[in-house]
C-alpha positions as a printed Julia matrix, in Angstrom:
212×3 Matrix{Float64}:
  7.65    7.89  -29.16
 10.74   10.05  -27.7
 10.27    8.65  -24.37
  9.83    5.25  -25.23
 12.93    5.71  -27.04
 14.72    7.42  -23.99
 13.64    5.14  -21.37
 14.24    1.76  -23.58
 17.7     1.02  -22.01
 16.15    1.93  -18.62
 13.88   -1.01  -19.21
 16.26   -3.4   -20.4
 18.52   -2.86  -17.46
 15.78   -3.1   -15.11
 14.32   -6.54  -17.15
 18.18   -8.34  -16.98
 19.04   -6.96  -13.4
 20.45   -9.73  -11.03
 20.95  -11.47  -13.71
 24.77  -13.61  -13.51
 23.65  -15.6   -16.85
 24.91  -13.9   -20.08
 22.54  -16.52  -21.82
 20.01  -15.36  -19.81
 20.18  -11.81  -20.47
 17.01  -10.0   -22.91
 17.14   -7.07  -25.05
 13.97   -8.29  -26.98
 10.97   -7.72  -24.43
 10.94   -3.99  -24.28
  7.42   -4.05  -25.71
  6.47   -5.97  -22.2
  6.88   -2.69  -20.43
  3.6    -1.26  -22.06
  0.5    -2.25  -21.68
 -2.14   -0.87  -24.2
 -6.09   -0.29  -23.58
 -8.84    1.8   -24.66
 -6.33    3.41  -27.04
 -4.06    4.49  -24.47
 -0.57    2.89  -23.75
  0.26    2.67  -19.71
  3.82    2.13  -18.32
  3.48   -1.52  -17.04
  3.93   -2.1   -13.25
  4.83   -5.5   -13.98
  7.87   -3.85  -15.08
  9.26   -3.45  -11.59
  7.44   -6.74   -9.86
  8.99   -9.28  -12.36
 12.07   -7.5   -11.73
 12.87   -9.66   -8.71
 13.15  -12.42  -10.99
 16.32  -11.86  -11.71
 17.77  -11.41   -7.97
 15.88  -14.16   -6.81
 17.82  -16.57   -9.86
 20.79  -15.84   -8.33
 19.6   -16.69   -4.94
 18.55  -19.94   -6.21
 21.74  -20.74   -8.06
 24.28  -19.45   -5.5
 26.17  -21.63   -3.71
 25.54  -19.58   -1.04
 22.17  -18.2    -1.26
 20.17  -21.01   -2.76
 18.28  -21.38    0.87
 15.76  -18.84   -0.29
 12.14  -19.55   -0.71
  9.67  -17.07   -2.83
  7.07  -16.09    0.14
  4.77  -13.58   -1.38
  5.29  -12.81   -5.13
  1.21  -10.93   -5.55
  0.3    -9.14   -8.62
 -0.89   -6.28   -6.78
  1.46   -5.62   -4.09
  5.09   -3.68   -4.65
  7.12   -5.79   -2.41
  8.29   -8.94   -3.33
  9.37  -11.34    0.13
 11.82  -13.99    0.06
 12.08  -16.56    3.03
 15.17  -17.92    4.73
 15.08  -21.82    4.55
 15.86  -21.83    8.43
 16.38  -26.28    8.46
 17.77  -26.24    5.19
 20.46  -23.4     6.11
 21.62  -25.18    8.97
 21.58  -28.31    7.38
 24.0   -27.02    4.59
 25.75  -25.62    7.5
 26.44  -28.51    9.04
 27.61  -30.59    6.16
 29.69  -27.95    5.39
 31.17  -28.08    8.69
 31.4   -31.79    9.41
 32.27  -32.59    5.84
 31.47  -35.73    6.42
 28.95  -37.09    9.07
 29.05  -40.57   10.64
 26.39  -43.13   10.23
 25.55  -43.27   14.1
 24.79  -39.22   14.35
 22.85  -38.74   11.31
 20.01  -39.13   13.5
 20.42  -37.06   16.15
 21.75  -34.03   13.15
 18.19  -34.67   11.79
 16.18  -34.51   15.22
 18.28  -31.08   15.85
 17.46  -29.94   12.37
 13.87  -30.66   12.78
 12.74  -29.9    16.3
 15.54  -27.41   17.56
 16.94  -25.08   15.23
 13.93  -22.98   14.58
 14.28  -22.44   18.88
 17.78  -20.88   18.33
 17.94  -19.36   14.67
 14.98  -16.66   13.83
 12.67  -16.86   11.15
 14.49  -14.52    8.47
 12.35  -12.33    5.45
 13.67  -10.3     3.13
 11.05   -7.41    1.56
 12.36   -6.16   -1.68
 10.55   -3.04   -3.18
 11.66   -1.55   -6.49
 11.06    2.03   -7.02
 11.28    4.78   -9.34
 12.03    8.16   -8.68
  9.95   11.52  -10.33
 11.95   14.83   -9.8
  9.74   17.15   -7.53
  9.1    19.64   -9.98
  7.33   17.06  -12.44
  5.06   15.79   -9.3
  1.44   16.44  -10.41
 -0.34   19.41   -8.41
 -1.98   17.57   -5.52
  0.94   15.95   -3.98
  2.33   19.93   -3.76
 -0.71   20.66   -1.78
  1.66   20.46    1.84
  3.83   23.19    0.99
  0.62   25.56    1.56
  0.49   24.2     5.5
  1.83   26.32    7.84
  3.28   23.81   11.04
  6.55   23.49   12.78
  7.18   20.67   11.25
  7.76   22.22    8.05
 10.64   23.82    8.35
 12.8    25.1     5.32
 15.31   22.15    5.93
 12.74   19.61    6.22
 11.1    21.12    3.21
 14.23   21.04    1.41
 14.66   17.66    2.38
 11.21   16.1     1.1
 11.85   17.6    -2.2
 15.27   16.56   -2.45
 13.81   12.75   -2.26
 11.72   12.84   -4.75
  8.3    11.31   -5.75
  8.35    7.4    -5.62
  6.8     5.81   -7.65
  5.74    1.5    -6.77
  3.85   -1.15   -8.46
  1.32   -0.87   -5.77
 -2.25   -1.27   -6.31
 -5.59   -2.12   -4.46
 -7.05   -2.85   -7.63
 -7.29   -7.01   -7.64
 -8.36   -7.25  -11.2
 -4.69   -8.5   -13.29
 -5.51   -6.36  -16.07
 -6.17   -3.57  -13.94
 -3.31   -3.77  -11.53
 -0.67   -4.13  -14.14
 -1.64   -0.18  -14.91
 -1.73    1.37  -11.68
  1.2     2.57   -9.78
  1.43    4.46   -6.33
  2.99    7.88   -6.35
  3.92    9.71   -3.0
  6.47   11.85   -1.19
  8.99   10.33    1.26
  7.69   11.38    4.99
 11.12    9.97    6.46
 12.33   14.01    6.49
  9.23   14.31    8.7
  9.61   11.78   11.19
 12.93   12.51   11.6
 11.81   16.23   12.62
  9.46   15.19   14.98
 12.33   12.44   16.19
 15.08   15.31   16.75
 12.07   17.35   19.22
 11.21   14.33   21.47
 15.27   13.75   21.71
 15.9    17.22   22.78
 12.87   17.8    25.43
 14.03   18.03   28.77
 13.61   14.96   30.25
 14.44   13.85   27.18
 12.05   11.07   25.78
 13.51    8.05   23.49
 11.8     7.67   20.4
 11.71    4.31   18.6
């Protein structure tokens, strides 16, 4: 079809991204973006979860950033969370450092590695969502429904702003069944213009109130 046509690059890009390997790289799997039942063809939201697969390659095989653990890689949810290897950061720290450690302190780098540096370093996650973006005038009818509420907190800037950011559109589903989730996206408007209206009131009260 035309869009399938139009949106192939999109896919391959989105398939190969992160990815430092040439050899590595796919132009062959576009048919993995679709997912066809009951005589219907769905965009697949596997699409943007196995896109992390790439980024989280190079993590592995940087010299740098190879001290990242997959945390929670579902096949329902739209984040994907990496962990910082706290011991093993420090550890390559260390060596790093030292070079070269004596015989007689090995021990004591190990008892420090094990029992202290979780005390002075924090725990470190990374959440990475993939999105796509629908322009505002190709939103379906329902998520237009706020325009028709009359409240202070839609102003025209902050209504200007909301449509400005678009739909987004994540791999996010409450359906547990694979075959089911793989078809079911989330699509809503941002509600940062929003907060940030009801941010700028509190600020500007008199006595004026922090917001957090």
């Amino acid at each position: 079809s035309e869009f399938k046509t139009l949106f192939k690059p999109i896919v391959i890009d989105i398939q190969n991204h992160g990815r430092s390997d040439i050899a590595r790289y796919v132009d062959d799997r576009v048919k993995d973006a679709y997912v066809k039942q009951d005589s219907q063809t769905f965009l697949c939201a596997d699409l943007l979860r196995n896109q992390i697969g790439g980024l989280f390659e190079m993590l592995k095989e940087g010299k740098v950033f190879d001290v990242f653990n997959q945390k929670d890689f579902s096949h329902t949810g739209a984040a994907r969370t990496m962990a910082l290897d706290v011991k093993k950061f420090v550890e390559n720290c260390l060596l790093s450092c030292l070079m070269e450690i004596p015989e007689r302190y090995k021990h004591i780098i190990k008892k420090f590695i094990d029992e202290s540096c979780l005390k002075i370093l924090p725990e470190l996650e990374v959440d990475y969502t993939p999105v796509l973006t629908v322009p505002y005038d190709q939103l379906p009818a329902d998520l237009m429904i706020w325009e028709e509420r009359d409240s202070w907190l839609l102003d025209e800037e902050t209504k200007w702003k909301i449509k400005e950011a678009r739909g987004t559109l994540v791999a996010k589903s409450l359906e547990k069944d694979v075959r089911r989730s793989s078809i079911i996206w989330r699509l809503s408007l941002n509600s940062a213009p929003v907060m940030q209206k009801v941010i700028h009131h509190f600020e500007n009260l008199q006595p004026k109130i922090s917001v957090r």
